[in-house]
Structure formats: structure tokens, C-alpha cells
N, C-alpha and C positions, 0 to 999 in steps of 0.2 A: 426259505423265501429268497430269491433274488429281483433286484430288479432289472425289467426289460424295456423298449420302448413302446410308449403307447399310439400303437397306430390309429387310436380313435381322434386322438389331436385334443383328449381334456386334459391331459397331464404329457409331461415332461417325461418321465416315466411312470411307470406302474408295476404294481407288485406282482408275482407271478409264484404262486403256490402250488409245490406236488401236493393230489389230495390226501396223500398218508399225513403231511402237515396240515392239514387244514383235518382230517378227522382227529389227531393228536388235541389240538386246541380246541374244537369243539366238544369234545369229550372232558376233557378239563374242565370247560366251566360250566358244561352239567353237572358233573357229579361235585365240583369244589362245593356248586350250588345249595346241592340236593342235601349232600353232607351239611352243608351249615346248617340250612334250614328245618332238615327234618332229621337227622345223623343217620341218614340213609338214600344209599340211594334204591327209587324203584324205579319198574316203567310199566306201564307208557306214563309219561311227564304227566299230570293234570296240566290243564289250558290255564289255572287260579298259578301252578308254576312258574309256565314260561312267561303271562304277565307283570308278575313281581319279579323275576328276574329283569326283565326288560325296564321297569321301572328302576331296577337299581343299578341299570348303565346310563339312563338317558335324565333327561331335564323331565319329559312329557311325556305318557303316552297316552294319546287320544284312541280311543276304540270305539267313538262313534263320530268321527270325521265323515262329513258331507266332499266327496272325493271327484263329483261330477265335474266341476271348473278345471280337476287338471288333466283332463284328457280321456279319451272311451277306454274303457276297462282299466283305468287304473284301480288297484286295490288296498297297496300300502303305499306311502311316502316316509322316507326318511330325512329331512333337511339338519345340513351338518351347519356349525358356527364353529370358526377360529376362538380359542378360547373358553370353549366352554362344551356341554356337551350334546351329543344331538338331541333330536326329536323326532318322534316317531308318530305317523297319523297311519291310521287302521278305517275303512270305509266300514260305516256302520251297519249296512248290510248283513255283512260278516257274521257283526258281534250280534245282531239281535233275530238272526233268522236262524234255527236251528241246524236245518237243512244242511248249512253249510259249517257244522263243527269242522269240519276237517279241513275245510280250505281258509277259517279262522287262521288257525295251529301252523298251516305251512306259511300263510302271507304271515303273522305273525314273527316264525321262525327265520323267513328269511329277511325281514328285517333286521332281528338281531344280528345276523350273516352279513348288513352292511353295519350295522353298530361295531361290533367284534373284529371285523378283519380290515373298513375300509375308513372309518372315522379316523386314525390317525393320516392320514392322507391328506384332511383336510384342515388337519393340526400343525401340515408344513414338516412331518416326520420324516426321519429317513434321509433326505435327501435337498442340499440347499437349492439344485435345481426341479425339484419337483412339480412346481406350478408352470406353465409356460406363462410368459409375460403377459399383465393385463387379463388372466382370467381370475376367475371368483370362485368359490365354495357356492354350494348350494342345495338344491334337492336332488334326492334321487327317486323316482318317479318308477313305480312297479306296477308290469302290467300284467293282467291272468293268466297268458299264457307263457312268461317267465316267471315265473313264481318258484318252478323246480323244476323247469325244460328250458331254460334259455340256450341261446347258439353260443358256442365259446368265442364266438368274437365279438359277442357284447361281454367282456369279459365282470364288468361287475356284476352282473343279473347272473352272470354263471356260477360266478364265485358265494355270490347269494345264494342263489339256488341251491348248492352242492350242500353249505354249510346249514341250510335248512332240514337237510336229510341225514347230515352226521349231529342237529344238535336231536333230531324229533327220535332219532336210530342209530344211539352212539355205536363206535365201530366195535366194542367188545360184545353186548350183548347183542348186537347183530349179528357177529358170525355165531356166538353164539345161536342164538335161534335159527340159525342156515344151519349147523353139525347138527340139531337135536331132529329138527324135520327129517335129513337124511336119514338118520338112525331108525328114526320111528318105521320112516317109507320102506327102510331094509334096503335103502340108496347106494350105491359106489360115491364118490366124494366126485362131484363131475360137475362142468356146468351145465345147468339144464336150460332147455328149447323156450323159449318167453310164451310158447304156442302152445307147449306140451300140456296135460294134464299134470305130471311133477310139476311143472312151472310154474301152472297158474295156481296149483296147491302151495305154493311155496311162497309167493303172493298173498295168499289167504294167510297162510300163517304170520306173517310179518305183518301184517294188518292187523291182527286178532293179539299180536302183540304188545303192537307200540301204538295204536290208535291211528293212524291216518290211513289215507284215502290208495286207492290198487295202485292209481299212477305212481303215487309217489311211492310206494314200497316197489312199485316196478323197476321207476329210473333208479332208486338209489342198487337193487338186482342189479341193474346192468353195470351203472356206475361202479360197483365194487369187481364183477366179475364172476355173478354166482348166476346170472341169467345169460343167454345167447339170444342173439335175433335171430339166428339160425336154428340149426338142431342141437341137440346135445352131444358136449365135446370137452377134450380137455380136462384137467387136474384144477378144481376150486381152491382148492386149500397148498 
């Protein structure tokens, strides 16, 4: 991690993570997790996991927060305090409509993404000039369609996003399950077309894995390097 300037004007600077750090650390505190909890790790995570985990970083986590006053399609908020630790509200939708198991799990997960990587931030870490003058800690306010696709230059929603897809698809049994598809298909180690039928079987397999939703085993595909928006090209491994 180093730091860079933040051109969005909330900080002084801000952290700037290669994602092999940011799957390094989230992979850590699944399995440190898993290992306490259960002296194993499995996957896909249970959803009874990732919210005792989350509990055991934050002060609160509300999973039936009424989320309509802070804005249309919000679905998680994480509000950070100097001194103490954050808290986390979950729109209750989420948690009581079944429908939406999966998109529980990633807004869930990508909170912990601002728990994990950006609450020291707001602890004054790092850096005496980190705050710019006269601003405040506060909420961070997540909307549906950042949740696992933000633009990199909302860089916390990214950085959320990302680490939501290395805590739901740590990066070892992830390529894992990418080498064991190939093998299976009788594949060359290649990356494949997001369009192709390999593709979108490979899609299904990482779903069929880790329990979440196509999008999200898509971007994190793209994200690592084992899917193309083009055709198939290239050495994966």
C-alpha cells in the first residue's frame, strides 16, 4: 500500500492498494477466521459466517436497517467513529427476502471491504496529514450498483467492491476452481471470451462453488484475468 493524492477532496491522501495486497489480506482474515471458528476452512462461506465475522470487527451490525432516508438505492452503510469502532447497517430487504441471498452476502461483504481496508482512515492512521482541514469522519453510503462494479475513481466503493469478491472467492481456492474447470473441459490454460460458452461455463462453476450471484463471479473473472471481454487469448496462469 502506498499513499497517493486524493482527488476526490475527502482526504489529504488516500491509500492506494495493488489487488494482489488486497486478495493477500482478505484471504487472511477468512481463513484466520474460519480456522478459529470452525479449525477449517470450507467454502462457499455461510451467510451465519460472514455475519459473525462482521460482528467481531464492528460495534453493530443492523441487518434490518430501514435505509430509505439515506438516498435511492442505498443498501449498506458503514458509519466510521474516531475512537472506537465502526458500524455497519444492512437494508432489511436483503436480510428478509430470500430472493436476494446473494446480493445479502456481496452488500454484506463489501462492507466488511470498508470495515477491513478503510476504518483506519478514519482512526487518523497512517498519516498526520491525512484529514484535510475542518473535515469529519462519517458514513459511507453504498449503492446497488457499486456493491462489486464501482468506477475506480470512486476509489472507496472500488476498493469495497474488489475486497468483497476476494473475501466471498479467496484468491487460492479461486484459481483453484479456474485450473480444475480447465482440466475437466480438456482446456489449454487460456483466458476465455466472457461471451464464449467456456466462459460462461466457467461462470457457473464459480457460482456453483462459492455461492454468489453470475455478476459477481463475472467481475471478480475479469478482475483476476481468467475472463476477456473479447475472445479468447492469452496465457491465465
Amino acid at each position: 500500500m502506498k499513499w497517493v493524492k486524493d482527488r476526490s477532496g475527502r482526504f489529504a491522501e488516500r491509500p492506494h492498494y495493488l489487488p494482489d495486497e488486497m486478495d493477500v489480506q482478505s484471504e487472511k482474515v477468512i481463513t484466520e477466521f474460519a480456522q478459529a471458528r470452525h479449525g477449517k476452512v470450507e467454502y462457499p462461506l455461510t451467510t451465519d459466517d460472514l455475519t459473525v465475522l462482521i460482528e467481531s470487527m464492528t460495534q453493530d451490525l443492523d441487518l434490518y436497517a430501514d435505509l430509505t432516508s439515506e438516498g435511492a438505492d442505498v443498501e449498506g452503510v458503514t458509519d466510521f467513529f474516531p475512537g472506537s469502532r465502526p458500524r455497519v447497517r444492512i437494508e432489511k430487504k436483503l436480510t428478509t427476502d430470500g430472493r436476494m441471498a446473494n446480493r445479502f452476502r456481496t452488500t454484506l461483504t463489501h462492507e466488511l471491504g470498508h470495515v477491513v481496508f478503510h476504518d483506519f482512515l478514519f482512526q487518523g492512521g497512517g498519516s498526520a496529514s491525512l484529514f484535510e482541514r475542518g473535515s469529519s469522519p462519517g458514513s459511507n453510503k453504498c449503492k446497488r450498483d457499486n456493491i462489486v462494479d464501482a468506477p475506480q475513481a470512486n476509489w472507496m466503493e472500488w476498493q469495497a467492491g474488489f475486497a468483497c469478491g476476494a473475501f466471498l472467492m479467496p484468491s487460492t481456492a479461486f484459481r483453484e476452481c479456474i485450473r480444475n474447470y480447465l482440466q475437466g473441459k480438456g482446456l489449454s490454460i487460456t483466458r476465455l471470451g466472457v461471451v464464449s460458452a467456456e466462459g460462461q461455463g466457467l461462470i457457473t462453476a464459480i457460482v456453483e462453488r462459492f455461492a454468489v450471484s453470475r455478476d459477481a463471479a463475472r467481475i471478480r473473472l475479469l478482475q483476476k484475468g481468467a475472463l476477456s471481454e473479447g475472445g479468447t487469448e492469452g496465457s491465465l496462469f
